[in-house]
BADREN-283160 format. One line per 5 residues: their letters; for each residue x negated, y negated, z of C-alpha. Coordinates in steps of 0.02 Angstrom, whole numbers. Each point is the difference from the previous one (the first is absolute). Example, Ala and Ser with C-alpha at 12.3 -4.5 7.8 and 13.67 -1.06 7.14 Angstrom:
BEGIN
AS	-615,225,390; -69,-172,-33
This chain:
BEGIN
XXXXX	-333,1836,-3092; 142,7,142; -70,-75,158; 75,110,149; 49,-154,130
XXXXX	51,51,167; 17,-119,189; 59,93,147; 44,-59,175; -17,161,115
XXXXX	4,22,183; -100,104,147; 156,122,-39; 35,-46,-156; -43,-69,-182
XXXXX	82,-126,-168; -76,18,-140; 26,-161,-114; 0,46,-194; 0,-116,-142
XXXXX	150,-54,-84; -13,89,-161; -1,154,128; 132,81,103; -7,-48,182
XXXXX	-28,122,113; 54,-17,175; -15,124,125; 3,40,193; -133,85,95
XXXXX	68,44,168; -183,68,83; -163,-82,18; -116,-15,-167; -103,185,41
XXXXX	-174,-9,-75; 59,204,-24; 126,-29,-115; -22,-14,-200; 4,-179,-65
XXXXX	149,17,-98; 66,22,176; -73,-144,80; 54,-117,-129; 190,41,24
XXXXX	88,-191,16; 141,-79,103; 133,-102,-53; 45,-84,177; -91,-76,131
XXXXX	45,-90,172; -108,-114,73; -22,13,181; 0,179,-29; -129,115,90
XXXXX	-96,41,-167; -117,-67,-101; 11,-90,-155; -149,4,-133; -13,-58,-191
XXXXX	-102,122,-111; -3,-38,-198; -120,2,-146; 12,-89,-149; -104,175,-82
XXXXX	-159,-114,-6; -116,-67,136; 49,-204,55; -179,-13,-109; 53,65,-164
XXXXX	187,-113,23; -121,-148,29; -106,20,-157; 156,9,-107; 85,-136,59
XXXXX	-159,-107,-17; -116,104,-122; -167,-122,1; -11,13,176; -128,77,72
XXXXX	75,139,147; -111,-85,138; 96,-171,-29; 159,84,-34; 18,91,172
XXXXX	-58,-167,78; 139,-125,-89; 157,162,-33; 84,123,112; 191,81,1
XXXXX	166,-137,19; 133,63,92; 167,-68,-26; 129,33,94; 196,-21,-33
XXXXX	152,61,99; 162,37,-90; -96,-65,-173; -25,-156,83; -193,-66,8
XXXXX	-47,-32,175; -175,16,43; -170,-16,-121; -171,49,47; -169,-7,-95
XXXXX	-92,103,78; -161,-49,54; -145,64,-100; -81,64,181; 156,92,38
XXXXX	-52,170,-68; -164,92,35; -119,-35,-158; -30,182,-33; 173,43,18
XXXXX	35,-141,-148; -115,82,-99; 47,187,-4; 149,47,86; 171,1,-129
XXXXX	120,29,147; 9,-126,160; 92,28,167; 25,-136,130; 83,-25,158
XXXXX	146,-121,-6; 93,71,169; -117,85,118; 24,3,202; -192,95,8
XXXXX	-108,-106,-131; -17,-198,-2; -111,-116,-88; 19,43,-180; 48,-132,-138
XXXXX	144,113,-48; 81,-12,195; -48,-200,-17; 105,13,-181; 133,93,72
XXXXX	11,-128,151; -1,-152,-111; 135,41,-103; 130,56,158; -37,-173,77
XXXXX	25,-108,-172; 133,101,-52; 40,174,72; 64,-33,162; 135,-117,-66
XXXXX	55,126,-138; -17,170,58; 122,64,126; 121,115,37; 71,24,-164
XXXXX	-106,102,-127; -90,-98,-123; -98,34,-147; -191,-57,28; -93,8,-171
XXXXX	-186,-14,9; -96,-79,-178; -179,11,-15; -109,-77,-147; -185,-29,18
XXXXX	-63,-192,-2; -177,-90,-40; -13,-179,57; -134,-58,-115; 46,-188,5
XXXXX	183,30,-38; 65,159,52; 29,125,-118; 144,159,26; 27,159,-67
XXXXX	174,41,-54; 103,136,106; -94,117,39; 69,102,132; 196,-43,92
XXXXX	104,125,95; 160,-19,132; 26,59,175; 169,-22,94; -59,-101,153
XXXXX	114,-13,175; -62,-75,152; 119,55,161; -41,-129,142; 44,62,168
XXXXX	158,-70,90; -49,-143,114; 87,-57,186; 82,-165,-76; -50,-72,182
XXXXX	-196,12,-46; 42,-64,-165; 61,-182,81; -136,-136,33; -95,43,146
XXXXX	57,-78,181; -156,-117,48; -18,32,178; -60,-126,142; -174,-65,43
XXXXX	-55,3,-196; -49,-187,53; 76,-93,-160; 158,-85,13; 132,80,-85
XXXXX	63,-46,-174; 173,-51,25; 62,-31,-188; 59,126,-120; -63,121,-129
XXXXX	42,126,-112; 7,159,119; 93,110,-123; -160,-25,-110; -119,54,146
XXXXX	105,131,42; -40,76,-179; -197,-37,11; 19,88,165; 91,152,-96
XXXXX	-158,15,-112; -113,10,129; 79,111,82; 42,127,-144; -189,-1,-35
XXXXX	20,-112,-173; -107,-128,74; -113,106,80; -115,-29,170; 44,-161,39
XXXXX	-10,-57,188; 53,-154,56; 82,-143,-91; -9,-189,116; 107,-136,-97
XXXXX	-34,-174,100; 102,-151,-86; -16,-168,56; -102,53,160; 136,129,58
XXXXX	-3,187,2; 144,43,-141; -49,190,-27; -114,152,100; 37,144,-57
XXXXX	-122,175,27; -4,156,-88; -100,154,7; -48,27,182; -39,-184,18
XXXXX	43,-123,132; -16,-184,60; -160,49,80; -92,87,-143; -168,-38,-47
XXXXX	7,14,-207; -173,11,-104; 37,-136,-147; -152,14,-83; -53,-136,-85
XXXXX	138,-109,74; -115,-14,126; -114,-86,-129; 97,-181,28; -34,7,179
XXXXX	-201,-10,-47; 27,-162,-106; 110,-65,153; -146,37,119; -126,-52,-123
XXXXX	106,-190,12; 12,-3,186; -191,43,10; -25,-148,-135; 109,-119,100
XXXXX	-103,32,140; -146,-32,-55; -80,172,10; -18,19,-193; -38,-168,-97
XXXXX	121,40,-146; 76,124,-122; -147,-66,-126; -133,59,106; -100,132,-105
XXXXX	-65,168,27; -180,-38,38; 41,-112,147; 52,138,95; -120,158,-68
XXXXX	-157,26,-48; 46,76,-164; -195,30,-56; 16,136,138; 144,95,-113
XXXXX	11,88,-172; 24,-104,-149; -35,-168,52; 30,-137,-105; 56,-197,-6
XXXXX	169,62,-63; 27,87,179; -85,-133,85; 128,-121,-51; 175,111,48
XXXXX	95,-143,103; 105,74,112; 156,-78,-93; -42,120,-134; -9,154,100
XXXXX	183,-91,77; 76,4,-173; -65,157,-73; -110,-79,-122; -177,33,50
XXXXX	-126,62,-138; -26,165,100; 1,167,-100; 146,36,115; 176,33,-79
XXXXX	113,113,104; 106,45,-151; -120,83,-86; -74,160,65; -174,-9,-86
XXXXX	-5,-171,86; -177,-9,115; 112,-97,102; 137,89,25; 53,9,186
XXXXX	4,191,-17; -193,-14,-23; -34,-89,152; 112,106,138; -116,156,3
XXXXX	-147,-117,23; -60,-41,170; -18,-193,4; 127,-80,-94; -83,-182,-28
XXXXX	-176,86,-56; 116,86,-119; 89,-165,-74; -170,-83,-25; -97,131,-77
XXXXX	116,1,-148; -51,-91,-152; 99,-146,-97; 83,42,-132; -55,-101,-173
XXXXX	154,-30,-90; 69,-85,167; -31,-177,86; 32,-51,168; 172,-93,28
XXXXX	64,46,-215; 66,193,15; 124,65,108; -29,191,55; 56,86,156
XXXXX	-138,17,107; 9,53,184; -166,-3,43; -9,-157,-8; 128,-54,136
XXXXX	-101,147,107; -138,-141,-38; 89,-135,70; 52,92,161; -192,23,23
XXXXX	-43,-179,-44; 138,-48,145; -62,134,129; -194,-77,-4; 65,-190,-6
XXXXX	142,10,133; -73,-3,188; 62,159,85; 35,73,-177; 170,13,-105
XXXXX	82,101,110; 25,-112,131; 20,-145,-106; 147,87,-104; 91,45,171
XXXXX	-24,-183,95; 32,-102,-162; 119,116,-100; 68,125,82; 50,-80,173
XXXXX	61,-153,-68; 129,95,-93; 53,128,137; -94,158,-79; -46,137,158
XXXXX	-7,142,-91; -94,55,-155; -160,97,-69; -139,-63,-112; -74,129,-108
XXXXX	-186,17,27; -158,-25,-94; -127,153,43; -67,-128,109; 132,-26,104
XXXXX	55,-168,-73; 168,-34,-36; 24,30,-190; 72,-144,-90; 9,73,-194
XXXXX	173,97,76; 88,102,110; 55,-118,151; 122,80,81; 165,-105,73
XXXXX	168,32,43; 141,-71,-115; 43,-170,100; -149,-38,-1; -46,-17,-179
XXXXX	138,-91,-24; -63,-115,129; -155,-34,-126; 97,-26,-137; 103,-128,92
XXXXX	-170,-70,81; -19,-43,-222; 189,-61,-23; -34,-97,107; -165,-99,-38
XXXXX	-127,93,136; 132,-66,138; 52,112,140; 112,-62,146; -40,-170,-41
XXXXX	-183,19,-4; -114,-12,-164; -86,170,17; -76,-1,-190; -32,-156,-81
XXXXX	154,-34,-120; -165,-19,-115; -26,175,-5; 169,33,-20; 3,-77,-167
XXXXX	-143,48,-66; 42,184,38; 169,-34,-76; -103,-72,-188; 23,91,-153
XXXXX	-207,-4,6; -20,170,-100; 107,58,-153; 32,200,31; -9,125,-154
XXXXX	133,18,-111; 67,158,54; 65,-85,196; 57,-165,-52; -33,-146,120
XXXXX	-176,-88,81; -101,26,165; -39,-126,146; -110,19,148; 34,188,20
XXXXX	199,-32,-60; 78,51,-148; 126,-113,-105; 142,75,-85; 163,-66,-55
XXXXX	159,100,10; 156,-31,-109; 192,22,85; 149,-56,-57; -77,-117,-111
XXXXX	-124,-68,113; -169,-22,14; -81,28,164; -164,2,21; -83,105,161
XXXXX	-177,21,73; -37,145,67; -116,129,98; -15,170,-98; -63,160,70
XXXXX	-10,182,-74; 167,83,37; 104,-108,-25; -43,-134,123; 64,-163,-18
XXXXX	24,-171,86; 92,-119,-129; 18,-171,68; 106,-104,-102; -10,-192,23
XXXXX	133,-73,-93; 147,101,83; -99,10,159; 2,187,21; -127,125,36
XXXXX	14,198,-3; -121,147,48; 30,157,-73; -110,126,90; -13,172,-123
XXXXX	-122,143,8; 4,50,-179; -192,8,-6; -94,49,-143; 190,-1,-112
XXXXX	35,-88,-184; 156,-27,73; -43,-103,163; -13,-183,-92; 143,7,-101
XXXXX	126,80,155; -37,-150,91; 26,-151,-130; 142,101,-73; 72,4,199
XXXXX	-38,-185,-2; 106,-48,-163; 134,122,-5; 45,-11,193; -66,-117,107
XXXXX	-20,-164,-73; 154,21,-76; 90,51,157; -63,-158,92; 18,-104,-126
């Protein structure tokens, strides 16, 4: 029996369809909005072009003629649907001028389960200026950044779009080509003021000295040209400090030398540096103090030996035994669970320990556990963390202006959201580069330093690299070289990347929060521009 294939990409004002090859493609334009009024035939009418950066919408709609269930069970007949929605979904491949570019499997939670189970005919977002959040926009941003913003430009090319369905049931297992259609793609960028485009001039009174050596401006000068045309999108500030001297500040998007940015998680590392001064001082005995010296956990849900014994050094290195993963939605843990809740801490010890984990063995991204930590602090440090930060942290290294977020409490929350102006993270990241010393002074014990600079936890295969004390480890490859970085992360695109061997360190402030894209923007900024500009 002929199987009637088709894979459209339409638009707010407009619709592709995609047809299999042993069809005739059809490709038409629609040049009003989709009218719920109209007859489907109508609806369905295709395009053939499309320009990014356009005002209009861009949306994939396709059907295979059977529901995502049905593909499953023939691709892997003795499997039962349950398991099969679970371990398959849809891959997306994605080639420009016949060329493969970009791959994705998608995952298995990526479509709605009823929706896998009856509907024949799917349409997702993959350009949309009025919905965000869906796997498809996430898709659609992964593949510019790996690929699509190098390849697509002014000149029309043809973007093909491939879709098989997968099951990963110890090996992964793939349809054949199901579904493939073409689009002619252009993406007009808007004509830039070649003055804006040149590396920023740093004004006075940024309190660095000033880098004096040279660098490759001609390559900044084309990072700047991509941040500016919007194909590395919503980044901020960029700080580039080598060998102690201020070598680039350059501000985009309404921001200045005195903005506060919200880093996230960056703010993450300044908890473990806190949590080392506090140690140092003698306020806290050590990072292997446990749980139950500090709470009365028989007061909470769940208690247990297993949560007695959390050391603090696990809760530093994301590998506490907590049922707390913030990857994974239907995590107890997850720091989207504890936000709407009124007391934060009651929160993190009411949740149970997970049995397939032990203290100090798995690594899982856990934020409520360096909320934990900013508590612990708070109750051990006379006059509470607040004070302490700004006498032992913040003064030392010349920081008068910033905002903690808050606990409901009041307390300054330590699990993210610090907010600090562009010099001044680079100041902490120098503050490591430089062993805990600032203007001569040991402000952090060079112990500390090291041991937050330790490959101490081995991350998951899909972000290559370890963890420290609230730092991640990741090594970048340029020009043949290895160089290896430690680094503050934050949601958005937030980085801090502190690089011993070559003694640099750069801050790349971005509000991309919430964005597949966000990550990837920055390292790809990192090893495509910057570190080989000042190399």
């Amino acid at each position: 029996m002929n199987r009637v294939l088709f894979l459209a990409l339409f638009a707010t004002s407009f619709v592709l369809n995609f047809t299999t090859t042993a069809q005739v493609k059809e490709l038409k334009f629609l040049d009003h909005r989709p009218d719920s009024r109209r007859d489907s035939a109508s609806k369905d009418q295709a395009i053939s072009s499309y320009n990014i950066g356009s005002n209009k919408d861009l949306y994939l709609q396709f059907s295979t003629g059977k529901s995502l269930v049905e593909e499953l069970a023939e691709l892997v007949p003795e499997l039962k649907a349950d398991s099969a929605m679970k371990l398959g979904n849809f891959q997306l491949s994605f080639l420009i001028d016949d060329q493969p570019v970009y791959k994705e499997d998608l995952h298995p939670g990526a479509i709605l389960r009823q929706d896998k189970i009856v509907r024949k005919s799917l349409e997702v977002a993959l350009i949309s200026g009025s919905r965000s959040g869906l796997w498809s926009l996430n898709m659609w941003d992964r593949f510019m950044i790996n690929s699509g913003i190098e390849l697509l430009g002014a000149t029309p090319k043809k973007l093909s779009i491939q879709i098989r369905v997968y099951i990963n049931a110890g090996k992964k297992i793939y349809s054949p080509l199901l579904l493939a259609a073409d689009i002619r793609m252009t993406r007009i960028l808007p004509a830039l003021d070649p003055q804006l485009i040149k590396p920023q001039l740093i004004q006075s009174g940024s309190g660095w000295p000033l880098y004096t050596g040279s660098y490759d401006s001609e390559l900044i000068g084309q990072l700047n040209t991509k941040i500016l045309n919007q194909s590395y999108r919503k980044i901020n500030s960029i700080v580039v400090i080598k060998k102690g001297k201020l070598l680039l500040e350059e501000y985009f998007n309404g921001a200045s030398r005195t903005s506060l940015h919200d880093p996230r998680s960056v703010s993450k590392s300044f908890t473990g540096t806190l949590l080392g001064m506090a140690i140092s001082d003698g306020y806290i005995k050590s990072e292997e103090q446990r749980l139950s010296e500090f709470y009365d956990l028989k007061q909470f849900k769940h208690p247990s030996a297993k949560k007695e014994n959390v050391r603090l050094v696990d809760l530093l290195t994301m590998s506490s035994a907590f049922d707390g993963n913030d990857d994974l939605m239907e995590s107890p843990g997850n720091e989207e669970n504890m936000y709407p809740t009124a007391d934060y801490v009651k929160f993190a010890l009411d949740l149970p320990m997970a049995e397939d984990k032990q203290n100090g063995k798995q690594w899982s991204y856990f934020t409520v556990g360096t909320m934990l930590l900013g508590d612990i602090m708070d109750k051990a440090i006379p006059g509470g963390l607040e004070l302490y930060a700004k006498k032992k942290l913040f003064a030392p290294l010349g920081i008068d202006s910033l905002e903690w977020a808050r606990t409901p409490q009041g307390k300054p929350f330590t699990g993210g959201g610090l907010r600090l102006r562009a010099l001044d993270f680079a100041k902490f990241g120098q503050l490591y580069l430089n062993k805990g010393i600032w203007n001569g002074k040991q402000i952090l014990p060079k112990s500390w330093v090291e041991k937050s600079f330790s490959q101490l936890q081995r991350l998951p295969a899909d972000r290559p690299g370890f963890y420290g004390f609230l730092f991640w480890n990741k090594t970048f490859h340029i020009n043949g070289k290895d160089l290896e970085a430690y680094y503050s992360s934050g949601n958005g695109g937030n980085k801090i990347y502190v690089f011993k061997e070559i003694d640099l360190v750069v801050v790349i402030n971005a509000s991309a929060y919430g964005t597949s894209f966000a990550h990837p923007q920055a390292d790809q900024i990192m090893e495509k521009y910057i570190l080989p500009a000042v190399l």
